[in-house]
N, C-alpha and C positions, 0 to 999 in steps of 0.2 A: 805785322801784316803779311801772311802769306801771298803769293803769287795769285793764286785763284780768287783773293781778294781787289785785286785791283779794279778802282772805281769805273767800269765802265759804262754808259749809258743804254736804255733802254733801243737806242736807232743803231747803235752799232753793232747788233745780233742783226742773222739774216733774217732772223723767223722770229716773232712775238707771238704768243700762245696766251688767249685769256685760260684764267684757271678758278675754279673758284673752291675756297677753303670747305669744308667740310667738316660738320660737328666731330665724324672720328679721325678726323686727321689728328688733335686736340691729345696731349698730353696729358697726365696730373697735374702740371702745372696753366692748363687752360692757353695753351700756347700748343702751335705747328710742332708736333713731333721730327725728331731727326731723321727716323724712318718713313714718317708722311713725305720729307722730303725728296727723298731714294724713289718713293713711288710717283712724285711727281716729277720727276728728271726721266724717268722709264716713261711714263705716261706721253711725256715729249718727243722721248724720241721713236719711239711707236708710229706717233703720227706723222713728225717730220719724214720718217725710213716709208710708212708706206705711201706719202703723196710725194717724195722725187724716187723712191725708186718705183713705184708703183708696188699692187698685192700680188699682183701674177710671180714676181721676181722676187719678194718679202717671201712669200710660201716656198720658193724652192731655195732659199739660204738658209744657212743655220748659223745666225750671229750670237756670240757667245760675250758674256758681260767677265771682263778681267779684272777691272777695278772699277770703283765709285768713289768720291770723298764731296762732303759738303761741308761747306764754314757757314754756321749762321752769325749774322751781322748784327744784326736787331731780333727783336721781341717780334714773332709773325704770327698772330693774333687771327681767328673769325671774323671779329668785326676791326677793319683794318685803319690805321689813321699813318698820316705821312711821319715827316721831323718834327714838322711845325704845328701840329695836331691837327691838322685837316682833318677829317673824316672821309675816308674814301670808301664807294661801296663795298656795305658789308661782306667781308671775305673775298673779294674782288684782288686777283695777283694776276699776275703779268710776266710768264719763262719766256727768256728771253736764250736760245740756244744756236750754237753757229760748231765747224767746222774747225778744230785746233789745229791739226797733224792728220794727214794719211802716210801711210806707212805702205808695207807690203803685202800684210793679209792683217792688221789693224789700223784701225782709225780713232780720233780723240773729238769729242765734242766739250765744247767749254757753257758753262750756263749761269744766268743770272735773272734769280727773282726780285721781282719791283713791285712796291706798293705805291702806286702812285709812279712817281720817277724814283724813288727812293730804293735806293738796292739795299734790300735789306736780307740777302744768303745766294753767295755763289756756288759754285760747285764743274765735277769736270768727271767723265768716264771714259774707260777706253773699253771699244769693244772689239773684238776678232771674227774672223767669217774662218769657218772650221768644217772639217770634212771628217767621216771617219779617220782617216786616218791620221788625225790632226792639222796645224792649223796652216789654210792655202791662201794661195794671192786671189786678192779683191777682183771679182769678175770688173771687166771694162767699162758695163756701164752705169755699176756704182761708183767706181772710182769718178767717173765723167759727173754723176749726182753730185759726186759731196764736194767737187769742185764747187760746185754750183753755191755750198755753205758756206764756204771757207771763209774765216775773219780773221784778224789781225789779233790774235791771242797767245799767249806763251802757252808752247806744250804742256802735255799733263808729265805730273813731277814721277818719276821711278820709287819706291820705296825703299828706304835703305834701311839694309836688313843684314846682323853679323850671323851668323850659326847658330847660334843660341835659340833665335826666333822659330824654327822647326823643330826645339825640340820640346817636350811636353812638361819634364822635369826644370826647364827656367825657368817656366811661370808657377810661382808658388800661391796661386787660389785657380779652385778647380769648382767646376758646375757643368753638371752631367744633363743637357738637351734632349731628349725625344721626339723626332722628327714626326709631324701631324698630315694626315694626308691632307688636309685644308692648305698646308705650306706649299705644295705642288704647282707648278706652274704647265702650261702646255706641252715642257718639252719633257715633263715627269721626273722633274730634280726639283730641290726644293729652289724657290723663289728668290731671287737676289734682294728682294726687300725683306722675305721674312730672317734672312739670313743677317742682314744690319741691326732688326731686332733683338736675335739673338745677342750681338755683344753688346747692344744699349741693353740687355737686361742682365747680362755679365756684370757690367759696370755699377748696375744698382744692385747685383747681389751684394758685391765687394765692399759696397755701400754702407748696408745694411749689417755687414757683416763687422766691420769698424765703429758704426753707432749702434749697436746694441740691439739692432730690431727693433725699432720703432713700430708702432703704429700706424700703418698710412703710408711707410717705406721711407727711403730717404729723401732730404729734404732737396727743393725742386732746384733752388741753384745749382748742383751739383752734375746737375745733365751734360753733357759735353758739348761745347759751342763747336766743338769739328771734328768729323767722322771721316774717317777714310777707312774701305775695306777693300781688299784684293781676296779676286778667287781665286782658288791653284788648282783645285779641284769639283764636283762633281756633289754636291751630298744628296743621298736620295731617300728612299720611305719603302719599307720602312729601318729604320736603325736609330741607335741610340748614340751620340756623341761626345767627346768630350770640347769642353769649352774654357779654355786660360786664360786668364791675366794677371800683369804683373807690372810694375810704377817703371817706366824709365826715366823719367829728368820730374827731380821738385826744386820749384822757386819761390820767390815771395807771395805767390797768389796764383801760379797753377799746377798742375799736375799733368805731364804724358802718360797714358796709360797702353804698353800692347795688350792684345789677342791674340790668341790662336786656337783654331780648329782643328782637332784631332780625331782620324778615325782610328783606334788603336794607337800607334805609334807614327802614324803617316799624320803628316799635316797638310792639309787639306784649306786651308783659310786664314788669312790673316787681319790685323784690325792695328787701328792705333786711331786713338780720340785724346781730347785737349779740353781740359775744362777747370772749375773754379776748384780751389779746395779754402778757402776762406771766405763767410760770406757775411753782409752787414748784420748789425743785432735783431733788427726790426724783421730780417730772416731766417732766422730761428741759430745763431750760427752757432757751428756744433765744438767749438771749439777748436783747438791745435789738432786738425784732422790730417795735417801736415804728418806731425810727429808719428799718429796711426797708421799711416799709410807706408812709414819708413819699409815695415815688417815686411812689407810686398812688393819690395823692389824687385826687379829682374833677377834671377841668380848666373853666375857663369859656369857655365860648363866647359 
């Protein structure tokens, strides 16, 4: 159990946010997307930032998203039921977001969705308030705002990361992205959510590239129950990029996967997710996907 899993309850967030699921939130596998999720943690803190800090003061910052990661817990479904199978209204969730860490010119928000009382996917971001000329200390009376959030949370974790990870030649599978101006967000870079998308579709190239290209793509267990991305840089529109990954740790039943984002030789993005690589029969399991995945372990440089 990760840190950012830690069961806490729905009253212990400053702020509870109804949300409610949406048809394309919805994966192939008819479940909350890992990326629906990124956009519902954004969507949060949007509204949280402009009702304490007010929009007069949201309009003249420029807060920059540094990292994201989500763990889903449970199966987060459209039409939503508890543990105990309640039925709760259809697609009816519950973000539950508070104040981790303030820093000097970054701040941590920790976050937890509820179906029901049921936490079923937490998650945590740090974002930076940034100037041209990179990144400044928290005007006064946002830092006085997020006082106002603050809860009893463990900070958000560092990623740890050897040399290897910025450079392009460790990751031994490679998928070439082209940035869409649909990906664009207000501030004319591409979107922090379409950018999650990109390594959840990394991960199912690699996928696909192991079982043979299936039909209908790879099969649905294999999605990653936990997504973390860190941004290092900037990607914009239009360009073409490059996109890595490569196995760091196999055990009996999961797999660490990094990413990385490369413009050229510059690495620009990073990723690491955690998911099944052996799945019951009745799921189509593809076999010793373990042993396929040896090939793409990390290399050292």
């Amino acid at each position: 159990m990760t840190h950012t899993q830690l069961m806490l309850r729905p009253s212990d967030y400053p702020v509870l946010i109804e949300h409610a699921a949406r048809y394309s939130d919805l994966d192939p596998s008819r479940r909350i997307g890992r990326d629906a999720l990124v956009r519902w943690f954004e969507d949060a803190r949007i509204a949280v930032e402009r009702d304490v800090f007010g929009a007069a003061l949201v309009g003249r910052m420029r807060l920059l998203l540094a990292s994201v990661r989500v763990d889903v817990l449970a199966p987060l479904q459209v039409a939503a039921r508890s543990a105990v199978g309640a039925r709760i209204e259809a697609g009816q969730y519950r973000i539950g977001i508070g104040v981790s860490h303030i820093g000097t010119s970054s701040f941590a928000y920790t976050y937890g969705v509820y179906a029901g009382d049921e936490c079923v996917a937490t998650g945590e971001s740090v974002s930076v308030h940034a100037t041209t000329g990179g990144p400044a200390p928290l005007p006064e009376p946002v830092r006085e705002a997020l006082k106002t959030l603050r809860m009893d949370a463990p900070e958000p974790t560092r990623l740890q990361r050897g040399p290897a990870r910025v450079v392009r030649e460790a990751y031994p599978f490679r998928l070439d992205v082209r940035t869409r101006f649909g990906d664009l967000d207000p501030n004319r870079h591409v979107n922090n959510v379409a950018l999650a998308g990109w390594y959840l579709d990394g991960l199912a190239e690699l996928h696909l590239d192991v079982l043979g290209y299936p039909t209908g793509g790879p099969l649905d267990g294999l999605s990653p129950s936990s997504l973390r991305v860190d941004y290092l840089d900037e990607v914009r529109y239009p360009g073409i990029y490059q996109l890595r990954v490569g196995v760091l740790d196999l055990d009996d039943a999961s797999v660490r996967y990094a990413c990385g984002l490369f413009d050229g030789p510059q690495c620009i993005g990073l990723a690491e997710a955690v998911g099944a690589h052996h799945l019951p029969e009745e799921a189509g399991d593809p076999g010793d996907l373990a042993a396929r995945l040896e090939p793409f372990r990390m290399r050292s440089v």
